[in-house]
N, CA and C atoms of all chains as a GROMACS GRO file, in nm:
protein
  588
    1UNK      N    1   0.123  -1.859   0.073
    1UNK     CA    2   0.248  -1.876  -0.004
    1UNK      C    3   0.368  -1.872   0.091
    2UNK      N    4   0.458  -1.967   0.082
    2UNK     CA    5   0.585  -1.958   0.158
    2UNK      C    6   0.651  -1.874   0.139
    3UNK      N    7   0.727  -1.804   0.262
    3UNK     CA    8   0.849  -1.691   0.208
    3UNK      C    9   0.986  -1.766   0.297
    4UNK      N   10   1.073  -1.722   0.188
    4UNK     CA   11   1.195  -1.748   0.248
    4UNK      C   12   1.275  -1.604   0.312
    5UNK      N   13   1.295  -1.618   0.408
    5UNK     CA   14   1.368  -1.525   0.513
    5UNK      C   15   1.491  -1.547   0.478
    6UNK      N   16   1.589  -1.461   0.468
    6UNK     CA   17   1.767  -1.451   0.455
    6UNK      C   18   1.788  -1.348   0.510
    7UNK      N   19   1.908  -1.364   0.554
    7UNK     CA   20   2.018  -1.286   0.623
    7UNK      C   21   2.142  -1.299   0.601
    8UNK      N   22   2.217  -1.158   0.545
    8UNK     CA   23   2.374  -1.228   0.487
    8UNK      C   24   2.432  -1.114   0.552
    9UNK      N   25   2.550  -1.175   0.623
    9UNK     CA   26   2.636  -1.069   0.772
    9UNK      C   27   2.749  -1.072   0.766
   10UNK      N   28   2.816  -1.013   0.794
   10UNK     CA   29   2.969  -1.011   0.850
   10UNK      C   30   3.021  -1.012   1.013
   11UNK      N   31   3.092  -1.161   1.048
   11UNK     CA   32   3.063  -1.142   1.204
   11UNK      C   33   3.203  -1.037   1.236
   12UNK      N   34   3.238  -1.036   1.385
   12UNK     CA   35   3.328  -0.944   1.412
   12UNK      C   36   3.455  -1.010   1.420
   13UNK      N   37   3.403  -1.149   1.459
   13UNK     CA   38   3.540  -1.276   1.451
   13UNK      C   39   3.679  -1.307   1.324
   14UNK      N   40   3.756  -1.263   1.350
   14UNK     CA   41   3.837  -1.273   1.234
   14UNK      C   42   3.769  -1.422   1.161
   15UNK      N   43   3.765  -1.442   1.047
   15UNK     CA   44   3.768  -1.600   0.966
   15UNK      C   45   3.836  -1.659   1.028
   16UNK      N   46   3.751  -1.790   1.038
   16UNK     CA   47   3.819  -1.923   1.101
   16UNK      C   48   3.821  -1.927   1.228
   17UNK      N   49   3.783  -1.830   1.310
   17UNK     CA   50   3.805  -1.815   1.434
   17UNK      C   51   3.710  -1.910   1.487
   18UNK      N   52   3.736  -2.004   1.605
   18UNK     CA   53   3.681  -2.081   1.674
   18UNK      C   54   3.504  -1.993   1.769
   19UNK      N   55   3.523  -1.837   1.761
   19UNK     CA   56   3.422  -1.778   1.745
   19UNK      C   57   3.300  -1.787   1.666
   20UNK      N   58   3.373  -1.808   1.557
   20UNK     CA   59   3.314  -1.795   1.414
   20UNK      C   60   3.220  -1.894   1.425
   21UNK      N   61   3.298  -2.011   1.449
   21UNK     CA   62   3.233  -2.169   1.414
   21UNK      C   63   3.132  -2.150   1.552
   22UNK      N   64   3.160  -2.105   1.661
   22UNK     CA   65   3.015  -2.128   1.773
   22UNK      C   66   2.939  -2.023   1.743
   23UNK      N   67   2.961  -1.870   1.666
   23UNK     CA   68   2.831  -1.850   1.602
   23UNK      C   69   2.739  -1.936   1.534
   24UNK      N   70   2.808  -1.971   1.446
   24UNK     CA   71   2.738  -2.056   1.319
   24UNK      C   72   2.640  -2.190   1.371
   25UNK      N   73   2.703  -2.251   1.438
   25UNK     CA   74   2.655  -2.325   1.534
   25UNK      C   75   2.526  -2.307   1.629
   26UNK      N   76   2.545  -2.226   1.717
   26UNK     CA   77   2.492  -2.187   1.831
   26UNK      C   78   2.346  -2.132   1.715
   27UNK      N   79   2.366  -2.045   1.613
   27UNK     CA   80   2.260  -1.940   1.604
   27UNK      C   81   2.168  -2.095   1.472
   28UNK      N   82   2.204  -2.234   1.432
   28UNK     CA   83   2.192  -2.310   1.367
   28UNK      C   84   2.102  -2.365   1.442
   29UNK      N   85   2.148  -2.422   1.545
   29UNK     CA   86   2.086  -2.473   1.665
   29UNK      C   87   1.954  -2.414   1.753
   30UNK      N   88   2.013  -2.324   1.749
   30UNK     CA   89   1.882  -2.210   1.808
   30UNK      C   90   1.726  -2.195   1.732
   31UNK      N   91   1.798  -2.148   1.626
   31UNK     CA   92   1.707  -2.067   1.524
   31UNK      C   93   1.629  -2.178   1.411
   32UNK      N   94   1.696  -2.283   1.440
   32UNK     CA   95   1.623  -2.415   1.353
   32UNK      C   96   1.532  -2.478   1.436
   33UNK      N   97   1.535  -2.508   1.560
   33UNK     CA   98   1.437  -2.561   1.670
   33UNK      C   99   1.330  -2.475   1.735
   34UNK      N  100   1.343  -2.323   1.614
   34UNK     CA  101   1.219  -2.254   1.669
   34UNK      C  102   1.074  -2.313   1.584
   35UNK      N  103   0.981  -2.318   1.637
   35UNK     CA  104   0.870  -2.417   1.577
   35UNK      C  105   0.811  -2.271   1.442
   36UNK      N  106   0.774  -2.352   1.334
   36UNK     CA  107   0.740  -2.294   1.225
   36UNK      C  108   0.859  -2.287   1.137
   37UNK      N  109   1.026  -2.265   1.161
   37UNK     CA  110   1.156  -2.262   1.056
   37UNK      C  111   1.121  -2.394   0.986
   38UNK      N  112   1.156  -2.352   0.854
   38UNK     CA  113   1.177  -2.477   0.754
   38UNK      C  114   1.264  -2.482   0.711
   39UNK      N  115   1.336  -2.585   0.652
   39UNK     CA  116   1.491  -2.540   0.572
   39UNK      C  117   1.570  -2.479   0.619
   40UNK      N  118   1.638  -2.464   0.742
   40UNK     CA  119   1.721  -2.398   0.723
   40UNK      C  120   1.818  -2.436   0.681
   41UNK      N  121   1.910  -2.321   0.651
   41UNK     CA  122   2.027  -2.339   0.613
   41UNK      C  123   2.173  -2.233   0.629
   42UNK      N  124   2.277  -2.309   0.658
   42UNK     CA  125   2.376  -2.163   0.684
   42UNK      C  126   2.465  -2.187   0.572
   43UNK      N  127   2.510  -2.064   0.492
   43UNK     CA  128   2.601  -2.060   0.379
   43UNK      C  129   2.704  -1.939   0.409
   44UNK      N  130   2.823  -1.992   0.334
   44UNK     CA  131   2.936  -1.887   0.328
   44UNK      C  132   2.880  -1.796   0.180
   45UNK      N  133   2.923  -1.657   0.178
   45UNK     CA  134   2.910  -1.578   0.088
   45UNK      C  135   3.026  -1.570   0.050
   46UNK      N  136   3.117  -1.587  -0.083
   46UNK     CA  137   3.218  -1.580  -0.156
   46UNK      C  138   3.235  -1.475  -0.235
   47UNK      N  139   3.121  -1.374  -0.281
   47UNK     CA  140   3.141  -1.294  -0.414
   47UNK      C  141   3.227  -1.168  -0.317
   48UNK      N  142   3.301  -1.188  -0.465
   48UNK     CA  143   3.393  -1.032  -0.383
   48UNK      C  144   3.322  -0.893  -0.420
   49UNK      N  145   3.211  -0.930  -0.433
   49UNK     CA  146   3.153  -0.767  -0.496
   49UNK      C  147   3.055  -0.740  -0.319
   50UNK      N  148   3.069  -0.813  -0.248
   50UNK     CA  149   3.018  -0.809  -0.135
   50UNK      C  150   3.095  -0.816  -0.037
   51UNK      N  151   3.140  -0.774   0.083
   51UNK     CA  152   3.191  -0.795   0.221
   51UNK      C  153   3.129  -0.843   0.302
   52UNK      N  154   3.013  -0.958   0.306
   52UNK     CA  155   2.946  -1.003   0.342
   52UNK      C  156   2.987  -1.119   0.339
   53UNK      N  157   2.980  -1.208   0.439
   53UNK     CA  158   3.069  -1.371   0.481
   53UNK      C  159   2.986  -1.501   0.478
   54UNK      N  160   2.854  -1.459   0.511
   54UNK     CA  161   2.782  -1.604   0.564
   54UNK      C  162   2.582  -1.529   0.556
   55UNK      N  163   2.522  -1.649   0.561
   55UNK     CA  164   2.385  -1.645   0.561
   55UNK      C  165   2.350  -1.710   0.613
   56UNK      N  166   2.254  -1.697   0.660
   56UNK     CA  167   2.114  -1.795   0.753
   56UNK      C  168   2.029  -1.739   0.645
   57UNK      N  169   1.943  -1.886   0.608
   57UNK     CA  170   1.815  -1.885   0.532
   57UNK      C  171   1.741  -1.966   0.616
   58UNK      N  172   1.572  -1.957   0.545
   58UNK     CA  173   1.500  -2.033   0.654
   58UNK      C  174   1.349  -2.018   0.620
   59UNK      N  175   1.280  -2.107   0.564
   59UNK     CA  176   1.144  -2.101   0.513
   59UNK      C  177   1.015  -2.091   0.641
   60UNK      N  178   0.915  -2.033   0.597
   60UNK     CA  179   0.804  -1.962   0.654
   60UNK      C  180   0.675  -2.046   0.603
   61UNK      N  181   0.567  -2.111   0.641
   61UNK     CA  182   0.517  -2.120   0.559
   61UNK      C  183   0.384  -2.040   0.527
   62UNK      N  184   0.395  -1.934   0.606
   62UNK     CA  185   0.290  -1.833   0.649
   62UNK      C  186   0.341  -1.702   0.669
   63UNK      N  187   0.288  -1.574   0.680
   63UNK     CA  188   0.312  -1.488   0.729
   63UNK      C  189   0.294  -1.456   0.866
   64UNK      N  190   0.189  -1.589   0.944
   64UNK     CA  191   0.161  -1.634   1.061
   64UNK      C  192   0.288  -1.678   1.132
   65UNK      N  193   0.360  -1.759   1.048
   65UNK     CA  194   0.448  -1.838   1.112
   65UNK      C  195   0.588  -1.741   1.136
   66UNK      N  196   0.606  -1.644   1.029
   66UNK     CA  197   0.747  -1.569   1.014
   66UNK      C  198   0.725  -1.452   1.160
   67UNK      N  199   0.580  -1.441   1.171
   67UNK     CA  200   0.587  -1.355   1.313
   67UNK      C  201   0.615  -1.406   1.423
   68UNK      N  202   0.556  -1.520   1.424
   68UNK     CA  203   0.541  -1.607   1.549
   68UNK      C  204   0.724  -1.626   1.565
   69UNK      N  205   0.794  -1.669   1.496
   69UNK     CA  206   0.940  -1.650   1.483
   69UNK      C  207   1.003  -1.558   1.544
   70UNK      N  208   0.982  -1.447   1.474
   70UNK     CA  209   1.037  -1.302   1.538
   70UNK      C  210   0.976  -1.290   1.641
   71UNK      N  211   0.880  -1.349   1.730
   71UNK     CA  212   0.822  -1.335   1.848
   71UNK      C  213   0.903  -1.408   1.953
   72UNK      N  214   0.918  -1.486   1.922
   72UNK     CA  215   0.978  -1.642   1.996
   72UNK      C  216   1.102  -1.590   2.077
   73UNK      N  217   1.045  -1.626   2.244
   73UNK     CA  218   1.167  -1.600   2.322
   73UNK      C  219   1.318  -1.638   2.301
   74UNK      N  220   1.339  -1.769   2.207
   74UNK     CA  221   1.453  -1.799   2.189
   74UNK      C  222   1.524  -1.728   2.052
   75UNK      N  223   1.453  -1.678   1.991
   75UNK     CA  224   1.489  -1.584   1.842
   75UNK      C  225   1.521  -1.424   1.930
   76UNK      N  226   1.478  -1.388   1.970
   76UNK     CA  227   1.468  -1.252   2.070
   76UNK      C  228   1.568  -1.280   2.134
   77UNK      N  229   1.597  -1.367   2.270
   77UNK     CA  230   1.749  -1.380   2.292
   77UNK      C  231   1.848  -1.409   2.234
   78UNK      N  232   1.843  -1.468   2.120
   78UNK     CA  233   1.931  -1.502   2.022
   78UNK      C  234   1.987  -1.337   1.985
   79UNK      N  235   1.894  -1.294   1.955
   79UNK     CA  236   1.902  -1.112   1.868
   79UNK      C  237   2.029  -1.020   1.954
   80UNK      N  238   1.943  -1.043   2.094
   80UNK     CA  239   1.979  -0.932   2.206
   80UNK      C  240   2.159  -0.996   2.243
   81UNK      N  241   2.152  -1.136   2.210
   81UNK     CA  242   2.252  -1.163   2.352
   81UNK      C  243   2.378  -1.210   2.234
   82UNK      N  244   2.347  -1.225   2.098
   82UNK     CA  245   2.465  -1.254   1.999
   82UNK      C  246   2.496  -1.178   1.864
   83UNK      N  247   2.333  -1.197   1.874
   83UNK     CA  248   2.355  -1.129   1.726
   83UNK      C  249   2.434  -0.950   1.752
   84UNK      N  250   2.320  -0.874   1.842
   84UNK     CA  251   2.369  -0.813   1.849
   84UNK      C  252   2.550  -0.752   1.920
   85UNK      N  253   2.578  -0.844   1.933
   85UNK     CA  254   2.778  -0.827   1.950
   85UNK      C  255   2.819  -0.905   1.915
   86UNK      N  256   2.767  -0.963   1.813
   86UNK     CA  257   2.887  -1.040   1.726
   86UNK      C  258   2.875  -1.028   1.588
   87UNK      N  259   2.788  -0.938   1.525
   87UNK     CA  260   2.751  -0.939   1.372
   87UNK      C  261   2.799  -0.752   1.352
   88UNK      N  262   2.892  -0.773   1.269
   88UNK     CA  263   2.918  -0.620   1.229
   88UNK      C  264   2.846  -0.541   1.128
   89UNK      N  265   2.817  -0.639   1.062
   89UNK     CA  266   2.706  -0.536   0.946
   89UNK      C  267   2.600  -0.735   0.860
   90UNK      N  268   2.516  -0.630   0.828
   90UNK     CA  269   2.415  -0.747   0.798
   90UNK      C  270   2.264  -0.695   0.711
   91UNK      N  271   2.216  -0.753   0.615
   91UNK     CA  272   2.129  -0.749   0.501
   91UNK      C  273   2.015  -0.862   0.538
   92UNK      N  274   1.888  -0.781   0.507
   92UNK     CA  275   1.776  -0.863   0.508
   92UNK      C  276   1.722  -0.893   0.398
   93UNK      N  277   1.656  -1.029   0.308
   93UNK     CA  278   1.589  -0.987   0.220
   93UNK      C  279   1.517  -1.103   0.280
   94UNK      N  280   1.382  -1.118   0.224
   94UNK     CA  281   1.259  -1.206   0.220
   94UNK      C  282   1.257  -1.240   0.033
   95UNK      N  283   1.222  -1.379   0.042
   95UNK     CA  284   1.163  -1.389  -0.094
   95UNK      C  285   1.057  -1.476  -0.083
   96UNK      N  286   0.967  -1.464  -0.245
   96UNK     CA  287   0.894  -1.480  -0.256
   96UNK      C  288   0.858  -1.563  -0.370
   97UNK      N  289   0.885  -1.683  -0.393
   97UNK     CA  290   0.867  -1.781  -0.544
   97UNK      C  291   0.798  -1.646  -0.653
   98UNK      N  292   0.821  -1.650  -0.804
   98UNK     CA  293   0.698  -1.613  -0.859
   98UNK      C  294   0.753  -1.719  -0.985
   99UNK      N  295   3.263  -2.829  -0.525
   99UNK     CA  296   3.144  -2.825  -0.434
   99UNK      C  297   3.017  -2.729  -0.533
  100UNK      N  298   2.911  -2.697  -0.535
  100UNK     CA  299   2.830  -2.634  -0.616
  100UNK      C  300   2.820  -2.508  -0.534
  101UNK      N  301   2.777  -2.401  -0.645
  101UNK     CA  302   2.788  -2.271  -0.583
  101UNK      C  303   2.670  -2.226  -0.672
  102UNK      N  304   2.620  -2.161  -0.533
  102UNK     CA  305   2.465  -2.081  -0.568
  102UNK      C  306   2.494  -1.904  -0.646
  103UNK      N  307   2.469  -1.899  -0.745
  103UNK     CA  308   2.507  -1.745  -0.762
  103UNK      C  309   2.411  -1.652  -0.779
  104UNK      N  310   2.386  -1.523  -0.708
  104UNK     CA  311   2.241  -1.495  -0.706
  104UNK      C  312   2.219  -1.319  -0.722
  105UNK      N  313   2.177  -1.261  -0.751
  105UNK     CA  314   2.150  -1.089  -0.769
  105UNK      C  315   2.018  -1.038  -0.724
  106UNK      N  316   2.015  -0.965  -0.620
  106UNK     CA  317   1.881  -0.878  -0.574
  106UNK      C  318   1.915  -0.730  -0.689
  107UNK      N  319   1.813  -0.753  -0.725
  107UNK     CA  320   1.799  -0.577  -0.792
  107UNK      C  321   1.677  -0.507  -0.800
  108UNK      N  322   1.673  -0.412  -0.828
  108UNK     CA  323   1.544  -0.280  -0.868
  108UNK      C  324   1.502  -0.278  -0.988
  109UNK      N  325   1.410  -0.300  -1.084
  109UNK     CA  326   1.421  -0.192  -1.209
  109UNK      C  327   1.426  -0.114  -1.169
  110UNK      N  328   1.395   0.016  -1.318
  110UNK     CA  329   1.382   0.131  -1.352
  110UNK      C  330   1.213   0.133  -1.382
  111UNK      N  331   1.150   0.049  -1.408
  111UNK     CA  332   1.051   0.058  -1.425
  111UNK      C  333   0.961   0.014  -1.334
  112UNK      N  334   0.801   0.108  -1.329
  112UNK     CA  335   0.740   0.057  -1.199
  112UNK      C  336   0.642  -0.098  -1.196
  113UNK      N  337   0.649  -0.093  -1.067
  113UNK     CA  338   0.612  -0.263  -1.006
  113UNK      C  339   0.485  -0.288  -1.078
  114UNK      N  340   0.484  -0.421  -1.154
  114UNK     CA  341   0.380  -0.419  -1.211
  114UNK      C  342   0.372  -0.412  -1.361
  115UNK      N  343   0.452  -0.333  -1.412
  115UNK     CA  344   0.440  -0.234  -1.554
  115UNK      C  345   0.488  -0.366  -1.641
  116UNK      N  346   0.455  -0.390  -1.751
  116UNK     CA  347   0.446  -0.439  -1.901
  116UNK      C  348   0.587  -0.506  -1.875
  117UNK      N  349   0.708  -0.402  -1.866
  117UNK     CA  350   0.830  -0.365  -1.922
  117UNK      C  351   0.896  -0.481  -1.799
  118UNK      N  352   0.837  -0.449  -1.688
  118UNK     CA  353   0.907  -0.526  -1.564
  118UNK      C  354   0.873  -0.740  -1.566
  119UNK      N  355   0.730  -0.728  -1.632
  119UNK     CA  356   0.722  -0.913  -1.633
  119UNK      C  357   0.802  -0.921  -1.787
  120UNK      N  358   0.830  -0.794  -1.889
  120UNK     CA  359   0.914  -0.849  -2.005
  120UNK      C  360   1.046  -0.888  -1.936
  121UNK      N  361   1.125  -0.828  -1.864
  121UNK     CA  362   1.248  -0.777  -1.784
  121UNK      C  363   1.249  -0.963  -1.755
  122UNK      N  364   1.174  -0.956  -1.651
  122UNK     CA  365   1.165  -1.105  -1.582
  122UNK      C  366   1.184  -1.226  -1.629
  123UNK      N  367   1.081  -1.212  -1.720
  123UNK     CA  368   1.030  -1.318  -1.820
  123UNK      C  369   1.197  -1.342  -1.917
  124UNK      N  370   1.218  -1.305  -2.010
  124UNK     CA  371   1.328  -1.288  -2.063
  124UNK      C  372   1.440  -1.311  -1.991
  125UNK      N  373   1.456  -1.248  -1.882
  125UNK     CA  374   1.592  -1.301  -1.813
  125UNK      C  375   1.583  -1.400  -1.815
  126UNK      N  376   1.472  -1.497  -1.721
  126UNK     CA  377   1.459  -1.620  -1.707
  126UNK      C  378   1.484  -1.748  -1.828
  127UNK      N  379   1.441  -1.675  -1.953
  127UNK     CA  380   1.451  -1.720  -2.054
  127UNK      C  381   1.609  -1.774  -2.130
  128UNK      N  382   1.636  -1.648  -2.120
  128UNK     CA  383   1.766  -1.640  -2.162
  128UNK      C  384   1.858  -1.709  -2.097
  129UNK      N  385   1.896  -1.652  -1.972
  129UNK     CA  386   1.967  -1.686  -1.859
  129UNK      C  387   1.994  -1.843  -1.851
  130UNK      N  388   1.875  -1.874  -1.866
  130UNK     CA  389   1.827  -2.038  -1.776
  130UNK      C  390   1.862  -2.113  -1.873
  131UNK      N  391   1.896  -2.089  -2.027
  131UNK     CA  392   1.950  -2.142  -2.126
  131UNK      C  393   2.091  -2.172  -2.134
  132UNK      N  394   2.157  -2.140  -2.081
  132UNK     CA  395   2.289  -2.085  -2.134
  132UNK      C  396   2.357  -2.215  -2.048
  133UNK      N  397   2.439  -2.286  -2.074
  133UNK     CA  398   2.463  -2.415  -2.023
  133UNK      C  399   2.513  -2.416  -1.925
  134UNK      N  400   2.536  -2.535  -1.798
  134UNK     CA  401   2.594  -2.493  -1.676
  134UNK      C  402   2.501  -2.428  -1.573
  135UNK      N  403   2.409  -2.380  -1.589
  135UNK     CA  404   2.308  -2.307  -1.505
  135UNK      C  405   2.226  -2.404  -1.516
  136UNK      N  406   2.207  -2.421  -1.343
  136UNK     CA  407   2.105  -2.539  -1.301
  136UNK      C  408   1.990  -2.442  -1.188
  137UNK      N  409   1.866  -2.522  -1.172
  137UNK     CA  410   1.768  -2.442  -1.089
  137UNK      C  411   1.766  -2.320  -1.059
  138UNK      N  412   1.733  -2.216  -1.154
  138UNK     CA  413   1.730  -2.111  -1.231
  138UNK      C  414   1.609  -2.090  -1.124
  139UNK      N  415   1.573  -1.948  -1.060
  139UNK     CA  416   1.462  -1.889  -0.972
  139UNK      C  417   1.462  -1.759  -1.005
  140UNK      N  418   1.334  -1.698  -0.988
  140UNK     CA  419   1.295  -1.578  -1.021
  140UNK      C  420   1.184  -1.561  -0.889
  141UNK      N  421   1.235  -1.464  -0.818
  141UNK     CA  422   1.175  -1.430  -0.688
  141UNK      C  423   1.159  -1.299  -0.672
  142UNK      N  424   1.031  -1.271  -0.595
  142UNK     CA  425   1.003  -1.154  -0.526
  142UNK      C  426   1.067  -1.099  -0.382
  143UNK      N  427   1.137  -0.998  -0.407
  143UNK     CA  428   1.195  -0.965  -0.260
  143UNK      C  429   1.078  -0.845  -0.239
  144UNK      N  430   1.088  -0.864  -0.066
  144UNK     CA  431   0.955  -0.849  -0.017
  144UNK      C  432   0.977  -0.772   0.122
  145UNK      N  433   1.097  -0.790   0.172
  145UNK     CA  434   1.132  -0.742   0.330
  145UNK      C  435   1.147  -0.575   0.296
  146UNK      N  436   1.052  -0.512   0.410
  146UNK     CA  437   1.096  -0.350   0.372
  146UNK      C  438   1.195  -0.285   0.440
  147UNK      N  439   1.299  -0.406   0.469
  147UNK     CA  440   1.456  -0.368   0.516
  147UNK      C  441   1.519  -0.366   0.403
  148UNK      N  442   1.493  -0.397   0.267
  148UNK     CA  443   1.544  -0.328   0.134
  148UNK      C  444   1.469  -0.307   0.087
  149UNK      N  445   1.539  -0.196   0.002
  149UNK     CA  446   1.459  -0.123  -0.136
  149UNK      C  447   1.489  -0.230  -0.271
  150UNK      N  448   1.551  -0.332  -0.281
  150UNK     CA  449   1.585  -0.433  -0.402
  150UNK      C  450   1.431  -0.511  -0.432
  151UNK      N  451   1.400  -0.556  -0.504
  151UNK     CA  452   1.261  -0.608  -0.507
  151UNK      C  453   1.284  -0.702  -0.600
  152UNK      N  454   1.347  -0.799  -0.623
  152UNK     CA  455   1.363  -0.896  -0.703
  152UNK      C  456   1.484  -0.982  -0.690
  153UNK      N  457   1.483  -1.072  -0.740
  153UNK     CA  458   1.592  -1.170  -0.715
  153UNK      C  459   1.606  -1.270  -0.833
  154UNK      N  460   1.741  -1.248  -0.897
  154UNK     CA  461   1.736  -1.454  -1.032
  154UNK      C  462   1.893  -1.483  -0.907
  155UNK      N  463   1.823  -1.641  -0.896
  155UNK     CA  464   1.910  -1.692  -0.808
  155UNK      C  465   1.988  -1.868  -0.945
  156UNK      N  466   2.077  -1.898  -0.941
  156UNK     CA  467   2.106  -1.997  -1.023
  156UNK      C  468   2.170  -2.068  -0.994
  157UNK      N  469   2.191  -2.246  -1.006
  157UNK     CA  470   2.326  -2.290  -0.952
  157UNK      C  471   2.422  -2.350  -1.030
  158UNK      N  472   2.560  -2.317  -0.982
  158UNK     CA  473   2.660  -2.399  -1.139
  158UNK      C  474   2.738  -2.520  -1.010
  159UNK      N  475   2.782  -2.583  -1.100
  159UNK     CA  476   2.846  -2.708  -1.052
  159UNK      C  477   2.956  -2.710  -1.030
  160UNK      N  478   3.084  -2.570  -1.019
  160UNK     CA  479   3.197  -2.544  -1.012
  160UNK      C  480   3.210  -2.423  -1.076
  161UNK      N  481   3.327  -2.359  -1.039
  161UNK     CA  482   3.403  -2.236  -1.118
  161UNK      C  483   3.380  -2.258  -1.234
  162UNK      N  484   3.438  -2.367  -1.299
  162UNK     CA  485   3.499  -2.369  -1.464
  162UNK      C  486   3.266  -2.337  -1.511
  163UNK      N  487   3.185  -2.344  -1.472
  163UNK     CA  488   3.072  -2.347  -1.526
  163UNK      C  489   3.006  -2.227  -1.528
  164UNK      N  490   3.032  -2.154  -1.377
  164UNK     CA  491   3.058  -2.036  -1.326
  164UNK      C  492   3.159  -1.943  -1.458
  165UNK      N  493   3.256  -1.934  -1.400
  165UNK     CA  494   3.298  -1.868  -1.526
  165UNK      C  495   3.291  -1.907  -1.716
  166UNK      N  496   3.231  -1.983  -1.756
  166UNK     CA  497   3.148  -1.986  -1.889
  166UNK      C  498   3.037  -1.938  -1.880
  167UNK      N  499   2.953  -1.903  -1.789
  167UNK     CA  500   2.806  -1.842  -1.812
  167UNK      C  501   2.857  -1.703  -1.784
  168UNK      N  502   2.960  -1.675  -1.736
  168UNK     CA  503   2.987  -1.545  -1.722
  168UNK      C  504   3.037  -1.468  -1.900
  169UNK      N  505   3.110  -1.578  -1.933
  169UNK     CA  506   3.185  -1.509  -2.061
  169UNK      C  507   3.114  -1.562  -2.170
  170UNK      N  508   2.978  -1.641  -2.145
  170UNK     CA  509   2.866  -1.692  -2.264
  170UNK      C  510   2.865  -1.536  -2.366
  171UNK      N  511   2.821  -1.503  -2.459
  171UNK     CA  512   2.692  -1.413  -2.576
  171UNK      C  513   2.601  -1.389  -2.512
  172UNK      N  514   2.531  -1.489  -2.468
  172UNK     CA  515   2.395  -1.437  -2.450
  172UNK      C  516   2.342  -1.376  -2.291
  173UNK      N  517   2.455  -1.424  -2.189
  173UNK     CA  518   2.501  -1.379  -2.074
  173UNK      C  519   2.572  -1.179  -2.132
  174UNK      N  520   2.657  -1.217  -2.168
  174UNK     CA  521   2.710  -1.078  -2.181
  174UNK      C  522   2.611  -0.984  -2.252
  175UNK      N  523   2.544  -1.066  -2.409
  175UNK     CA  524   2.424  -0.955  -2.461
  175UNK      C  525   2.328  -0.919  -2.371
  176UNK      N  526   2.309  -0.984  -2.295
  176UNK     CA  527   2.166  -0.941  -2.187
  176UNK      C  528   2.200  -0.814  -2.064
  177UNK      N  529   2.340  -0.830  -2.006
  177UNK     CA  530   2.385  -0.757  -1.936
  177UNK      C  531   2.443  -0.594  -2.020
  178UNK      N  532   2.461  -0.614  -2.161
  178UNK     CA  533   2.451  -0.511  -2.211
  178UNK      C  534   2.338  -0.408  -2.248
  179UNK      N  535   2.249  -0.527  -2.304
  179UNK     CA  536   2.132  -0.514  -2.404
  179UNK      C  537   2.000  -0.445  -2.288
  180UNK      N  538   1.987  -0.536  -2.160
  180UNK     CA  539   1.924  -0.474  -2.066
  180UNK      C  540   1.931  -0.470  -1.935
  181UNK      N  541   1.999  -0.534  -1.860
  181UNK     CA  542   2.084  -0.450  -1.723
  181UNK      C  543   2.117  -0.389  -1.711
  182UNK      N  544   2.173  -0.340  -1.838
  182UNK     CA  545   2.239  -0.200  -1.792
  182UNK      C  546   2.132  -0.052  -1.810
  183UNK      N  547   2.040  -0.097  -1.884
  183UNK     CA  548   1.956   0.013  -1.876
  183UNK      C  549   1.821  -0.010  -1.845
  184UNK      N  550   1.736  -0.145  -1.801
  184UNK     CA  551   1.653  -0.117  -1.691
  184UNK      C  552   1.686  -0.164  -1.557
  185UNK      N  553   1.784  -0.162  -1.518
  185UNK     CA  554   1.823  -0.230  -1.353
  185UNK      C  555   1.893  -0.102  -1.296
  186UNK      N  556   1.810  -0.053  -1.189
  186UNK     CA  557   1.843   0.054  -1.091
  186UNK      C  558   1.974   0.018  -1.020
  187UNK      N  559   1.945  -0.059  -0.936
  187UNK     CA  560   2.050  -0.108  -0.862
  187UNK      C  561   2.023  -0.244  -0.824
  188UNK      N  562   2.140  -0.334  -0.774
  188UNK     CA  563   2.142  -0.438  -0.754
  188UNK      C  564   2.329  -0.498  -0.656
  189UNK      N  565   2.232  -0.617  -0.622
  189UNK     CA  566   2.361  -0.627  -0.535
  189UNK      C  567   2.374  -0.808  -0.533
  190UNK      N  568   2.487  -0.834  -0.571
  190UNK     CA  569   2.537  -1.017  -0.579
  190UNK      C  570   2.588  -1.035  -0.478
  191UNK      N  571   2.564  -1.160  -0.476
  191UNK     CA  572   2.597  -1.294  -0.308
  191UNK      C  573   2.604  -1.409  -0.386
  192UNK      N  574   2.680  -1.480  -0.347
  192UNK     CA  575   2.722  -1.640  -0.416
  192UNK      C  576   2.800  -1.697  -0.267
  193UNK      N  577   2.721  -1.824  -0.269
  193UNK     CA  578   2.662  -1.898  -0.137
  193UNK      C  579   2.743  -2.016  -0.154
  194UNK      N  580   2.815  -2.041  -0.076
  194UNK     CA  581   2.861  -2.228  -0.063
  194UNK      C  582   2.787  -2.309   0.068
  195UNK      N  583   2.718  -2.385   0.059
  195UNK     CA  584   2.683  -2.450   0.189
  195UNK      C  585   2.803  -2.500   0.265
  196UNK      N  586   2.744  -2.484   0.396
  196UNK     CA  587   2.834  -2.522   0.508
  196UNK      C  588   2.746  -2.618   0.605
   0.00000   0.00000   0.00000
């Protein structure tokens, strides 16, 4: 069964910041050309019941494949070298069709 | 532009139980009726980076559709009638693609 992976963050970049846009970018680029991502996709978060700005989603079609992901030298440097100093707070969920 | 509007939550009741596929079932029912609400999902959250274990994700075609499913009867009876007393906690995100 496929799972969909999400992540919804707040970066450290004020909005609009030319930061902002080479996160979005850079981690689009990266994280979509890792072999096994399906779909991805990056979205702004709007609800004001959240302080949360943006998402990366991104289909699995295995539980094989979602490791092999989180394994992947370019997801791992991605983590170490952006995510971690440029994302101020951030939510994981996985889903699961039923 | 279309906007995804979506809620991770908990019951009150345990995983599995009678009360939780009525919970489901019914939302879906209800919910997915109410006009303006397009591709209506009912998902399992699954990552044990939250405690939320569920997800109704829906999409409207603008604000003005967005806010009528908000101020619908059968939107508001449901959020009275049973959100408010089997849903532990829960947390909304509403997504614009970028």
């Amino acid at each position: 069964m496929s799972i969909q992976h999400t992540v919804v963050f707040r970066l450290v970049h004020p909005h609009g910041d030319q930061r902002e846009n080479a996160f979005l970018a850079d981690g689009r680029r990266i994280l979509s050309s890792i072999p096994g991502v399906g779909d991805f996709t990056v979205q702004r978060q709007v609800s004001p019941k959240s302080a949360l700005t943006h998402q990366f989603a991104m289909v699995f079609a295995d539980d094989a494949a979602y490791a092999a992901y989180n394994a992947h030298p370019d997801h791992v440097a991605f983590v170490e070298e952006r995510w971690a100093t440029e994302v101020a707070e951030f939510q994981e969920y996985d889903f699961l069709a039923l």
